[in-house]
PyMOL Python script that loads the backbone (N, CA, C, O; Angstrom):
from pymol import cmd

cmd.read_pdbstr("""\
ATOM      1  N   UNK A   1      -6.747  -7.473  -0.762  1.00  0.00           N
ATOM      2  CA  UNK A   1      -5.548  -7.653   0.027  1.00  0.00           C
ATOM      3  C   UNK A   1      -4.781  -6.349   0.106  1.00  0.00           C
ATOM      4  O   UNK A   1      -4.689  -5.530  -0.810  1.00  0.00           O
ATOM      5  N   UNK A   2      -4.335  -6.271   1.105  1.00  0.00           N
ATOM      6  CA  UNK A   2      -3.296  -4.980   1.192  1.00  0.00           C
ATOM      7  C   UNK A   2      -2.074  -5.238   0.692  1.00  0.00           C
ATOM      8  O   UNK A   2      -1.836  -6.431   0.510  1.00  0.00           O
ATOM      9  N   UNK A   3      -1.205  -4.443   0.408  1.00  0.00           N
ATOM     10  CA  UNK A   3       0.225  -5.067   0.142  1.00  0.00           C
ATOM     11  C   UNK A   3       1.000  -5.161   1.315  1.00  0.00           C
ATOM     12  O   UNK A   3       0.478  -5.020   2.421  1.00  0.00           O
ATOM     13  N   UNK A   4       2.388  -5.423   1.145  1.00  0.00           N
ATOM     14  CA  UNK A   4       3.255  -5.480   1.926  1.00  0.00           C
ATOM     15  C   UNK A   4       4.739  -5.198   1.137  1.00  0.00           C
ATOM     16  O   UNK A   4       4.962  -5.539  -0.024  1.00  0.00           O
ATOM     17  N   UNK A   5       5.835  -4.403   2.151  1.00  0.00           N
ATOM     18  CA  UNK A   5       7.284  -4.735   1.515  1.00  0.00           C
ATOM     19  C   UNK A   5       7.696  -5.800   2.443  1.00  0.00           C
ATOM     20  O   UNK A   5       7.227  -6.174   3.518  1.00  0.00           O
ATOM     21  N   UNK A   6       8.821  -6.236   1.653  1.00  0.00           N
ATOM     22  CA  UNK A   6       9.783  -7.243   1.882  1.00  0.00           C
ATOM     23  C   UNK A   6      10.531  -6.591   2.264  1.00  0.00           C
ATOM     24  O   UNK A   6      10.455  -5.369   2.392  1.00  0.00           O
ATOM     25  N   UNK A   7      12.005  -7.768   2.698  1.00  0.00           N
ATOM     26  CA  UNK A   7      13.075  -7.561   3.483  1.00  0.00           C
ATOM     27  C   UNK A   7      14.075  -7.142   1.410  1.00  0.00           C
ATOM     28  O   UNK A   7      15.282  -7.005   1.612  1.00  0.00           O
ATOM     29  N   UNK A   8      13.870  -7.046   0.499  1.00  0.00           N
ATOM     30  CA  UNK A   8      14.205  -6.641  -0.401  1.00  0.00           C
ATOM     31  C   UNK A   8      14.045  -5.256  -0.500  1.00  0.00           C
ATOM     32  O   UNK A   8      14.161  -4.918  -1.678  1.00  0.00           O
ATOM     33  N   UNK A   9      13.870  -4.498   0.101  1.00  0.00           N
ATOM     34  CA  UNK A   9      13.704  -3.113  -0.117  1.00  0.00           C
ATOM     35  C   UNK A   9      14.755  -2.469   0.439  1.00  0.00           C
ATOM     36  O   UNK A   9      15.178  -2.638   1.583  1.00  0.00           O
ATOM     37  N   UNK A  10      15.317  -1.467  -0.671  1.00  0.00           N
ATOM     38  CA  UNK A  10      16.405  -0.843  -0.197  1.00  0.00           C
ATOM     39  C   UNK A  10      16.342   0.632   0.239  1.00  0.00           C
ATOM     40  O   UNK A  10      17.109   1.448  -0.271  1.00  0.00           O
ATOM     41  N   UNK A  11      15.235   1.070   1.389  1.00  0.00           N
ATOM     42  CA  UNK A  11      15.160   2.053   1.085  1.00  0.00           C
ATOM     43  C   UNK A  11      15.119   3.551   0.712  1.00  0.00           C
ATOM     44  O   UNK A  11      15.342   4.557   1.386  1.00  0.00           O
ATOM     45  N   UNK A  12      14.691   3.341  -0.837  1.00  0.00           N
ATOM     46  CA  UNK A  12      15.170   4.248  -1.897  1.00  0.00           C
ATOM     47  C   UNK A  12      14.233   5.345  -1.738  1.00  0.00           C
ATOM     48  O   UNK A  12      14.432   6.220  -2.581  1.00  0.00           O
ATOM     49  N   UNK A  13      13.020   5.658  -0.724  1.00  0.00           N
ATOM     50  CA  UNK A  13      11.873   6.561  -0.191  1.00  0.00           C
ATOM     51  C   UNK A  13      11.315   6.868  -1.787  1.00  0.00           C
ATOM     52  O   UNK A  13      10.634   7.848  -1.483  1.00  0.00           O
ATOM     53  N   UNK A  14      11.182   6.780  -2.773  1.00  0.00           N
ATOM     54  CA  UNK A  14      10.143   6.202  -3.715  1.00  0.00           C
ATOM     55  C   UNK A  14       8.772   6.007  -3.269  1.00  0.00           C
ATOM     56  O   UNK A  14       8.225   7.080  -3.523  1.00  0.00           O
ATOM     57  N   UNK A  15       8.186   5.473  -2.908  1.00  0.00           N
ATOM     58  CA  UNK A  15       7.409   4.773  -2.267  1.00  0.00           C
ATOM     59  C   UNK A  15       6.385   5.821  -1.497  1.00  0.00           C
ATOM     60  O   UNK A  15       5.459   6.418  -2.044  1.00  0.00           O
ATOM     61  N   UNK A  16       6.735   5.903  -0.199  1.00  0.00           N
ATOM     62  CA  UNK A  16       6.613   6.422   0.869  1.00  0.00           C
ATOM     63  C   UNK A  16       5.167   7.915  -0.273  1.00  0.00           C
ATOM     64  O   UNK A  16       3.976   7.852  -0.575  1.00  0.00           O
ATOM     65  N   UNK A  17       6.022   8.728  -0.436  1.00  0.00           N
ATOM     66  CA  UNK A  17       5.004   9.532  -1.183  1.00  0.00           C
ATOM     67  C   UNK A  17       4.332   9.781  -2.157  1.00  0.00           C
ATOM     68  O   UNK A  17       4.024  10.919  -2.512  1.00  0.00           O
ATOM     69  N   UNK A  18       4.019   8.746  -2.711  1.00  0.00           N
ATOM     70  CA  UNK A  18       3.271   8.133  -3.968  1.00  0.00           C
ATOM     71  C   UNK A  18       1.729   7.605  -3.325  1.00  0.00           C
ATOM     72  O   UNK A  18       0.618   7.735  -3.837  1.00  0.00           O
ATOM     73  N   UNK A  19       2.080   7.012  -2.112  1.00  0.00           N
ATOM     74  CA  UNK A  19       0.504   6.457  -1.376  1.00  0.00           C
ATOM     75  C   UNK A  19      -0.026   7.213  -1.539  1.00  0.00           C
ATOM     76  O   UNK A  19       0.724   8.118  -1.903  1.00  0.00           O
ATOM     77  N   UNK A  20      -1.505   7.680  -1.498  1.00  0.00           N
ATOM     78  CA  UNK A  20      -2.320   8.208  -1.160  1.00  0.00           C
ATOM     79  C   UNK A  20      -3.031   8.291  -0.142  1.00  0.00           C
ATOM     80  O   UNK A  20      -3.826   9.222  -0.006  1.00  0.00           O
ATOM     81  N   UNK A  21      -2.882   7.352   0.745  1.00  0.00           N
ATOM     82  CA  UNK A  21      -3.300   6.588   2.174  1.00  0.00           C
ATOM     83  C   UNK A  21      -2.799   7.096   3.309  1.00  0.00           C
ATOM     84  O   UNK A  21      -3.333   7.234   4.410  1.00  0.00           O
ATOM     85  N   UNK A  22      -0.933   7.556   2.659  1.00  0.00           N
ATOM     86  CA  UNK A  22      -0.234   7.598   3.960  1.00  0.00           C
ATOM     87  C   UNK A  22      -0.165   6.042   4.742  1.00  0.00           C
ATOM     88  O   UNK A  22      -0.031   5.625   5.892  1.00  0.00           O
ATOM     89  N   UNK A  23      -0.282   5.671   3.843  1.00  0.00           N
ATOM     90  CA  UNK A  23       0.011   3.759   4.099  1.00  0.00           C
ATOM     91  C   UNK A  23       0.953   3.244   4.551  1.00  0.00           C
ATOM     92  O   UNK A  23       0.940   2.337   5.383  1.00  0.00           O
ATOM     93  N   UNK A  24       2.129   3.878   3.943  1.00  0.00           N
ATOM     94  CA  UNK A  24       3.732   3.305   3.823  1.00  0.00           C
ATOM     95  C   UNK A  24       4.533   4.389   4.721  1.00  0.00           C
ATOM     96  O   UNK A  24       4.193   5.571   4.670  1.00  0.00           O
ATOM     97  N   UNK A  25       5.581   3.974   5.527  1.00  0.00           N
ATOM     98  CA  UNK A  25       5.923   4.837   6.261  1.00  0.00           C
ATOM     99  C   UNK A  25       7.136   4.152   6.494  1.00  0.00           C
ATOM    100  O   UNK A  25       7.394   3.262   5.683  1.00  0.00           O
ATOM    101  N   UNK A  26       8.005   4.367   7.477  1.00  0.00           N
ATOM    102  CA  UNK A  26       9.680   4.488   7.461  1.00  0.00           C
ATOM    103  C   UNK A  26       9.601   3.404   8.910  1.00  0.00           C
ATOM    104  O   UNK A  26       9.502   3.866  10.046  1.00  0.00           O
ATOM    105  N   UNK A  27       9.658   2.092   8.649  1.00  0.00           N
ATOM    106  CA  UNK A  27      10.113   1.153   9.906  1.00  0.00           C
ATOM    107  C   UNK A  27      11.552   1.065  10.457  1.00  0.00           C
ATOM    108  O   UNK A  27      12.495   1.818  10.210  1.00  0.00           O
ATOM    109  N   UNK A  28      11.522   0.202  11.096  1.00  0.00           N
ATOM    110  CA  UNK A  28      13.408   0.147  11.924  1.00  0.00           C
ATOM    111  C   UNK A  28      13.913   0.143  11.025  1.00  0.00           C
ATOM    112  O   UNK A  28      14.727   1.062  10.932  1.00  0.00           O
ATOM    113  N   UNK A  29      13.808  -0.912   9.666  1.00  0.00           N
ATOM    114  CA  UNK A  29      15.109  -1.132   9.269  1.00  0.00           C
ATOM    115  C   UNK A  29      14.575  -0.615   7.420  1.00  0.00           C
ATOM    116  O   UNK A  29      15.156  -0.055   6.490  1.00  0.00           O
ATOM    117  N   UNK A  30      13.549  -1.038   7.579  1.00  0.00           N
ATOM    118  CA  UNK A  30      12.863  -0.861   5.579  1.00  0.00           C
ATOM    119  C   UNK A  30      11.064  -0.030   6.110  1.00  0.00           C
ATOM    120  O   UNK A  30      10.418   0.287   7.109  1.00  0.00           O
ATOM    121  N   UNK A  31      11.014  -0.032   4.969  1.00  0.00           N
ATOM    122  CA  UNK A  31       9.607   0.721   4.686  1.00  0.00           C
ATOM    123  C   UNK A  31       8.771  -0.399   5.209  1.00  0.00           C
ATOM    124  O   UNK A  31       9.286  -1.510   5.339  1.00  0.00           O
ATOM    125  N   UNK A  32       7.483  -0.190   5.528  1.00  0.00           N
ATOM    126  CA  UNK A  32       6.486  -0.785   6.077  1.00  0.00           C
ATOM    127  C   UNK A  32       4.942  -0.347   5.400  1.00  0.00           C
ATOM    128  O   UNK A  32       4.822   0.804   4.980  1.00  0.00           O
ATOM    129  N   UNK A  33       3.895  -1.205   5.320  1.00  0.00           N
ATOM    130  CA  UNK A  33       2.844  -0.963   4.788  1.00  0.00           C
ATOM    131  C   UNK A  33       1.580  -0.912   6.192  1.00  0.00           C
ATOM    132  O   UNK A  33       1.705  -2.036   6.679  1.00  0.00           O
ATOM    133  N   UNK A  34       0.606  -0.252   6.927  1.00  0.00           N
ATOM    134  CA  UNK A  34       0.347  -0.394   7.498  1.00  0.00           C
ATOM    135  C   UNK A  34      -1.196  -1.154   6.915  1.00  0.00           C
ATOM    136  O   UNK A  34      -1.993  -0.298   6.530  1.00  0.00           O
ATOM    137  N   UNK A  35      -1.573  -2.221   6.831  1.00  0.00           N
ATOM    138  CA  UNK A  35      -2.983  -2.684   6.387  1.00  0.00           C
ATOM    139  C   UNK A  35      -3.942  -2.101   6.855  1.00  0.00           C
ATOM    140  O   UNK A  35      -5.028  -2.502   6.438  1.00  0.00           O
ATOM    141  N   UNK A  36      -3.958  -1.249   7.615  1.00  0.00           N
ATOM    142  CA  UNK A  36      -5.287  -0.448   8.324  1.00  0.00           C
ATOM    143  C   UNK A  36      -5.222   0.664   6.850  1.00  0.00           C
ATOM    144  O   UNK A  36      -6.279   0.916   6.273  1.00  0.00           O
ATOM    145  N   UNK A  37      -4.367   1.052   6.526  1.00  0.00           N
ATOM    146  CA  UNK A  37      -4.367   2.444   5.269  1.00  0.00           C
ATOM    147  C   UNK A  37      -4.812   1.435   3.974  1.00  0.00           C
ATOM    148  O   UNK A  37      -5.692   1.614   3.132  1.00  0.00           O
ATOM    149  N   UNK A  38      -3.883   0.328   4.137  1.00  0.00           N
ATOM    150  CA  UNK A  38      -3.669   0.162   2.183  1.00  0.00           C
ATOM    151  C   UNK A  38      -5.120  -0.467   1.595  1.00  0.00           C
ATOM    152  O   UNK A  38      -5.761  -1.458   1.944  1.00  0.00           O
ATOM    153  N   UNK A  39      -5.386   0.674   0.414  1.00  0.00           N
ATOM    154  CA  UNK A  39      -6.517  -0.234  -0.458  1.00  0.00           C
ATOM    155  C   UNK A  39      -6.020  -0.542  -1.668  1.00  0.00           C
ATOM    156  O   UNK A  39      -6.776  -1.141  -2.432  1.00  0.00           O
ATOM    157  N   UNK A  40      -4.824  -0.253  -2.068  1.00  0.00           N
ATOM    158  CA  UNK A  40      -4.119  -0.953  -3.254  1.00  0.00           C
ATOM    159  C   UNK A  40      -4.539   0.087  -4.313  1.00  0.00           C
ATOM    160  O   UNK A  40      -4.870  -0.105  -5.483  1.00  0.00           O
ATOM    161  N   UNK A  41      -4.424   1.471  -3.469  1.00  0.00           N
ATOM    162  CA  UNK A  41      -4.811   2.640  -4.561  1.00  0.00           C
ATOM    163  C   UNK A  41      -6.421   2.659  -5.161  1.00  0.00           C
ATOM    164  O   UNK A  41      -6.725   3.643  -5.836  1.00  0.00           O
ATOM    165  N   UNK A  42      -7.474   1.587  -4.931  1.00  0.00           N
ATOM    166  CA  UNK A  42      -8.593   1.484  -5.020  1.00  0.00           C
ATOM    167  C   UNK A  42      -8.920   2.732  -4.929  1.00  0.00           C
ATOM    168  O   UNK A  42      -7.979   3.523  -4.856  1.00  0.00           O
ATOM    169  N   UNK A  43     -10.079   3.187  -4.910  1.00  0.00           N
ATOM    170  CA  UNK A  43     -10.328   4.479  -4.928  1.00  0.00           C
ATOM    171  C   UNK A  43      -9.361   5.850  -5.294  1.00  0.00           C
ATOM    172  O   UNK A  43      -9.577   7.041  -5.074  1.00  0.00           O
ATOM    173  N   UNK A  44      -8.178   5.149  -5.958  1.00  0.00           N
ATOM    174  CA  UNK A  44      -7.441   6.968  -6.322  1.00  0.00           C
ATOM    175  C   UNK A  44      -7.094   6.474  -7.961  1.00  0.00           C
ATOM    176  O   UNK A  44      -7.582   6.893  -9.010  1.00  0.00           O
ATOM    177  N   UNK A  45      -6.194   5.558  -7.756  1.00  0.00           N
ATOM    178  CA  UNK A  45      -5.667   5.246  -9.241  1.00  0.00           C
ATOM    179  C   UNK A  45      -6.062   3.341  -9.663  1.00  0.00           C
ATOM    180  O   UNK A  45      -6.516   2.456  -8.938  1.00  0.00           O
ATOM    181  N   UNK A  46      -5.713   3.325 -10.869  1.00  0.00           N
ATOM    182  CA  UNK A  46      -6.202   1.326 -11.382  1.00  0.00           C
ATOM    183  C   UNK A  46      -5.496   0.796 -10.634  1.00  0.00           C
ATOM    184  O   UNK A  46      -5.884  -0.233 -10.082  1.00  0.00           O
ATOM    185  N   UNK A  47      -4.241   1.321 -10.372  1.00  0.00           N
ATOM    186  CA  UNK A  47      -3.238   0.175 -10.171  1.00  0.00           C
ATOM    187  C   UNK A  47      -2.185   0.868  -8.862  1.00  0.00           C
ATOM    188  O   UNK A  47      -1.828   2.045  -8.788  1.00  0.00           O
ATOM    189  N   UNK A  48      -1.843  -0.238  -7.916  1.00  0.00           N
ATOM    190  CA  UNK A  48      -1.079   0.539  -6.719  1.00  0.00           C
ATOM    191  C   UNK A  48       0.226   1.065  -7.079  1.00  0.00           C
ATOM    192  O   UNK A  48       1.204   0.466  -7.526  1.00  0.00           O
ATOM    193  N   UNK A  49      -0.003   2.804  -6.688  1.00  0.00           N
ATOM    194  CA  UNK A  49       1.557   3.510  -7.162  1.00  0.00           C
ATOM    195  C   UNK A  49       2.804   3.387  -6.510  1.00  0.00           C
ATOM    196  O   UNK A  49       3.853   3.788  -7.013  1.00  0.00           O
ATOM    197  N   UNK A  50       2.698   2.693  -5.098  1.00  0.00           N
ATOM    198  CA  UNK A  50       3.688   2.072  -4.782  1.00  0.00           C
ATOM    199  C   UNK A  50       4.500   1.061  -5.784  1.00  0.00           C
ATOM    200  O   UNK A  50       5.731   1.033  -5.779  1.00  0.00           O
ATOM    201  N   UNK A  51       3.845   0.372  -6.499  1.00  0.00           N
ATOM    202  CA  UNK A  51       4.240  -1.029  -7.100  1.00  0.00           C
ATOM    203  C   UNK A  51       4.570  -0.171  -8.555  1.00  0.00           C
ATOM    204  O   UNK A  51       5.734  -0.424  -8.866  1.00  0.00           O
ATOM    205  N   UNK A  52       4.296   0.229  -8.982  1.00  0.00           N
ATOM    206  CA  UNK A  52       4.617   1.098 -10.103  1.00  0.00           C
ATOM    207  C   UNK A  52       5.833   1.840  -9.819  1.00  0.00           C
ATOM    208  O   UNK A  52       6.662   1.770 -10.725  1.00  0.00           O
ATOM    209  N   UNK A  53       6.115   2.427  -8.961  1.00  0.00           N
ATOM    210  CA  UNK A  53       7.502   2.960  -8.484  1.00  0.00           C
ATOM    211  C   UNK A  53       9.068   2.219  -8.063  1.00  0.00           C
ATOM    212  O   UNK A  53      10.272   2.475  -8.054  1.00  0.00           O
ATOM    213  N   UNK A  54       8.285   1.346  -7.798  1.00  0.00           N
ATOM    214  CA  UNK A  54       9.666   0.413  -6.724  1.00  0.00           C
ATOM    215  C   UNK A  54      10.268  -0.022  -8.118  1.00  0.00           C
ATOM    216  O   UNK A  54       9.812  -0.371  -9.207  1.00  0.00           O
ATOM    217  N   UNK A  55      11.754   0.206  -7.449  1.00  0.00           N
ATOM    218  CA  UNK A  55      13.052  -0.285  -8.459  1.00  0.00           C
ATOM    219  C   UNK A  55      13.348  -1.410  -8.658  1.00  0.00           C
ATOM    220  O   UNK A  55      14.004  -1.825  -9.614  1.00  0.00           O
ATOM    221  N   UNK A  56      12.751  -2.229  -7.492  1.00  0.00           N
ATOM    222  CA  UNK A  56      13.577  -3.688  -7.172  1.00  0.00           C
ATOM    223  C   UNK A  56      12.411  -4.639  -6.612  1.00  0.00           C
ATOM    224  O   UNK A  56      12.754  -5.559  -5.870  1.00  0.00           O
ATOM    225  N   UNK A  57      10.722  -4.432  -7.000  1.00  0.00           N
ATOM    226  CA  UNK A  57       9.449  -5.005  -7.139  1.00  0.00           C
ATOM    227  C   UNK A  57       9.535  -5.788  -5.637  1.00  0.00           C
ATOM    228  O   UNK A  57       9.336  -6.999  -5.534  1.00  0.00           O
ATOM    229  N   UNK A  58       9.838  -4.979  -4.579  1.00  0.00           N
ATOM    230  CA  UNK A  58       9.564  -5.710  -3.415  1.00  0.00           C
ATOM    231  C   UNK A  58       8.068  -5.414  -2.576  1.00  0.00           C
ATOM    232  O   UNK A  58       7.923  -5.188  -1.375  1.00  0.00           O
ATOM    233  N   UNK A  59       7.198  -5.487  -3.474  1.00  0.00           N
ATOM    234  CA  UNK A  59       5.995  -4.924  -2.948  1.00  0.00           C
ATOM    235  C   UNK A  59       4.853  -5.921  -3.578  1.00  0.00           C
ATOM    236  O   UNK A  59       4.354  -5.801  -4.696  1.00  0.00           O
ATOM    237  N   UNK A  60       4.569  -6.884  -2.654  1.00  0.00           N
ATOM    238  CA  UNK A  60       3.483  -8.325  -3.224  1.00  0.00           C
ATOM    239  C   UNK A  60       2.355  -8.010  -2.749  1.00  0.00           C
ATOM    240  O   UNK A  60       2.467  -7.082  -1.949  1.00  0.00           O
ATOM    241  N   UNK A  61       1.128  -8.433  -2.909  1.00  0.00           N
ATOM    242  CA  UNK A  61       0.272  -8.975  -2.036  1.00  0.00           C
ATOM    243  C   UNK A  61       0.769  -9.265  -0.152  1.00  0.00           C
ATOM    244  O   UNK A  61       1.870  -9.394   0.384  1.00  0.00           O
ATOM    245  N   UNK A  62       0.179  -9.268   0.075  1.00  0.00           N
ATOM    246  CA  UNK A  62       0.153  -9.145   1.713  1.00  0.00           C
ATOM    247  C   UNK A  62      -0.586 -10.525   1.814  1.00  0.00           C
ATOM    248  O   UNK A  62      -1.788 -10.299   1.680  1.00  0.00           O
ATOM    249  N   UNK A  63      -0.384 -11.671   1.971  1.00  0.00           N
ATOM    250  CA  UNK A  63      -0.907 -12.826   2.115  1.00  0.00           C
ATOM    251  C   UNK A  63      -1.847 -12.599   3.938  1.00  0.00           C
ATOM    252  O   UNK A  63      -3.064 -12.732   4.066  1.00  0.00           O
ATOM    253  N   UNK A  64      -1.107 -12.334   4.829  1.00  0.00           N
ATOM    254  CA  UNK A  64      -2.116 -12.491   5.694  1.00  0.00           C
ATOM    255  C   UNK A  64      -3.293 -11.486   5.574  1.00  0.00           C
ATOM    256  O   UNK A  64      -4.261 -11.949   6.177  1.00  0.00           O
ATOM    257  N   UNK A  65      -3.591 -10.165   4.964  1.00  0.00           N
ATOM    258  CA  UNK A  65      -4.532  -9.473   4.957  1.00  0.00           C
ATOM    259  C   UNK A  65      -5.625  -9.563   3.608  1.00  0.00           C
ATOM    260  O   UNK A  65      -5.997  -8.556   3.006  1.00  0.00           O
ATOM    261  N   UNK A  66      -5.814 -10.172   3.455  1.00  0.00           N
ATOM    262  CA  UNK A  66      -6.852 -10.702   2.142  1.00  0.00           C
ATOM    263  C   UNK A  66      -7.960 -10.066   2.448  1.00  0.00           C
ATOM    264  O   UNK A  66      -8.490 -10.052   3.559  1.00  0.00           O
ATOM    265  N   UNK A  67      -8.397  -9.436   1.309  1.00  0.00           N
ATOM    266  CA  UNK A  67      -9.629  -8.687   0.989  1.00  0.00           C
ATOM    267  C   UNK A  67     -10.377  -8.169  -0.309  1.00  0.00           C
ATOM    268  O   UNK A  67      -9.734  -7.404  -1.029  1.00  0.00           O
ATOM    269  N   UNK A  68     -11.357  -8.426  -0.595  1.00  0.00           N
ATOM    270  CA  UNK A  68     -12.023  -8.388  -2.184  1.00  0.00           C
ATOM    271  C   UNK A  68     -11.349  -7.157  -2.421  1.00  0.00           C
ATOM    272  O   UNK A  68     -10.441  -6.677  -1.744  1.00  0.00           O
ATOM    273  N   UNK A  69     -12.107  -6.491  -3.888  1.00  0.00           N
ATOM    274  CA  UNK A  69     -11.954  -5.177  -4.342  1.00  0.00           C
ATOM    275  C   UNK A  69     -12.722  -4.560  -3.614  1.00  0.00           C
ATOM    276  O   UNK A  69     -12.286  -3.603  -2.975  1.00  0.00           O
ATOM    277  N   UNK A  70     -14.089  -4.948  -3.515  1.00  0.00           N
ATOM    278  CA  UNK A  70     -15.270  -4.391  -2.846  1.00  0.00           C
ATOM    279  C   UNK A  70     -14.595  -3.692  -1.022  1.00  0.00           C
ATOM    280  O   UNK A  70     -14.456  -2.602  -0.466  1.00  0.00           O
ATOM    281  N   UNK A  71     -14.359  -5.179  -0.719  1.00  0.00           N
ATOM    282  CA  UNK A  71     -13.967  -4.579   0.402  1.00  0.00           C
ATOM    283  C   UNK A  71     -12.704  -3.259   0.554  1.00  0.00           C
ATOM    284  O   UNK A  71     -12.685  -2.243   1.249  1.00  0.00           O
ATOM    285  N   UNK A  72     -11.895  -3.728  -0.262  1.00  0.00           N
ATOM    286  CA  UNK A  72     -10.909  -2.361  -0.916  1.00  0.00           C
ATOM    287  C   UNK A  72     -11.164  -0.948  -0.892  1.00  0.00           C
ATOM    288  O   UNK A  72     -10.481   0.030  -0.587  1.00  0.00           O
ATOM    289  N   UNK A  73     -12.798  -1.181  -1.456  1.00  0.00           N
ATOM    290  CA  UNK A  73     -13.256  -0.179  -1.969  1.00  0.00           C
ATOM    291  C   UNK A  73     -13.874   0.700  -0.824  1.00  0.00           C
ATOM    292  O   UNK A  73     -13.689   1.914  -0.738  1.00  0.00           O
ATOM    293  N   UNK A  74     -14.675  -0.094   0.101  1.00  0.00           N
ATOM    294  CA  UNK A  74     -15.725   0.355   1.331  1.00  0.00           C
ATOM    295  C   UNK A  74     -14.212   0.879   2.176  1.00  0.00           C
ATOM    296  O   UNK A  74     -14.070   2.102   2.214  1.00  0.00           O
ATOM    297  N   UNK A  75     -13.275   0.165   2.737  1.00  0.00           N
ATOM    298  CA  UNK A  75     -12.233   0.498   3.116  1.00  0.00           C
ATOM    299  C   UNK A  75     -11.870   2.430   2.393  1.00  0.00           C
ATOM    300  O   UNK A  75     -11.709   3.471   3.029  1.00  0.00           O
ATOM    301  N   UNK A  76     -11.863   2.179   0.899  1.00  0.00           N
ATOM    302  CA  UNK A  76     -11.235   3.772   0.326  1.00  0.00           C
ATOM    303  C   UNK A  76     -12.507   4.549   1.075  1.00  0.00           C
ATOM    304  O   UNK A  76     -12.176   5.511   1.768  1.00  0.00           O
ATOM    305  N   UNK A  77     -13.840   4.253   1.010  1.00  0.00           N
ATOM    306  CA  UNK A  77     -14.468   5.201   1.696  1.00  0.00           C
ATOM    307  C   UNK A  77     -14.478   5.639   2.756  1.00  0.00           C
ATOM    308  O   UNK A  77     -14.901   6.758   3.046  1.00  0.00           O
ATOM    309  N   UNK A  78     -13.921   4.666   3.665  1.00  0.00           N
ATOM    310  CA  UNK A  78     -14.329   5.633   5.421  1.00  0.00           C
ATOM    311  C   UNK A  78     -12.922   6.121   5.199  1.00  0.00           C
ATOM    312  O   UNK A  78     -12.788   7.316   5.463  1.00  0.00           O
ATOM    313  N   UNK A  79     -11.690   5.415   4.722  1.00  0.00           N
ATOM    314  CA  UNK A  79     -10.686   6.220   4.809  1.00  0.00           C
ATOM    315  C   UNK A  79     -10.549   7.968   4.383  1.00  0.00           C
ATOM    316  O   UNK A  79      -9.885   8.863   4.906  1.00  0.00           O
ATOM    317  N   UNK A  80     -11.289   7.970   3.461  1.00  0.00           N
ATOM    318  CA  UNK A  80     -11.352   9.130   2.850  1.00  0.00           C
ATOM    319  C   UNK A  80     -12.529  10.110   3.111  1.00  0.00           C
ATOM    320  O   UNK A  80     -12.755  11.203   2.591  1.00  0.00           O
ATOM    321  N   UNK A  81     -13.293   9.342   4.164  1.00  0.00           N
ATOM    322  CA  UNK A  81     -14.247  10.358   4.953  1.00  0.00           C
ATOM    323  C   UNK A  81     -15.567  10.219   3.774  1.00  0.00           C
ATOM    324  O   UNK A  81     -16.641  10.754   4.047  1.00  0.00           O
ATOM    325  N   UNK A  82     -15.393   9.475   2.482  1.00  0.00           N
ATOM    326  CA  UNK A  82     -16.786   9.429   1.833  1.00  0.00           C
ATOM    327  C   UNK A  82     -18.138   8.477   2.493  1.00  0.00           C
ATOM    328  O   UNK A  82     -19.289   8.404   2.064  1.00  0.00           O
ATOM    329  N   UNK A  83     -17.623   7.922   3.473  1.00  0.00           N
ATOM    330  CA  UNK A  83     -18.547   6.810   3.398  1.00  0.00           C
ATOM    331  C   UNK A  83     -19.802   7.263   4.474  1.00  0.00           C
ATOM    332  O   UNK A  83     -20.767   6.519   4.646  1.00  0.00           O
TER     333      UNK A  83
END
""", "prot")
cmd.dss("prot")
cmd.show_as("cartoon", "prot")
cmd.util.cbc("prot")
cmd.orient("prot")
């Protein structure tokens, strides 16, 4: 699954340059996750550094974009030109 922010985000731009993806970027009103980028840090670090950063944990699962690790993973590759 990719993540997503909520309407809880205040934002504090934290976030934004911690991706590795270039995932997260500056919407109308709050930060935004684009699911075409996010592998949930798969291929860079264990655990997503977005979610490790945020002050106020507005960063879940992305319920409509569901996807294994695997797929996570094939995703970190073309993103990153390995595949």
């Amino acid at each position: 699954m990719s993540l997503m922010i909520t309407d809880e985000c205040i934002n504090c731009d934290v976030c934004e340059p911690e991706c590795p993806n270039n995932a997260i970027s500056q919407g109308e009103e709050i930060y935004q996750i684009d699911p075409n980028l996010c592998t949930q840090c798969v291929g860079h670090y264990d655990e997503p550094q977005c979610q490790q950063v945020c002050p106020v944990d507005c960063i879940p699962l992305d319920p409509d974009h569901q996807e294994s690790q695997d797929e996570l993973y094939q995703k970190y590759l073309v993103i990153s030109g390995k595949a």
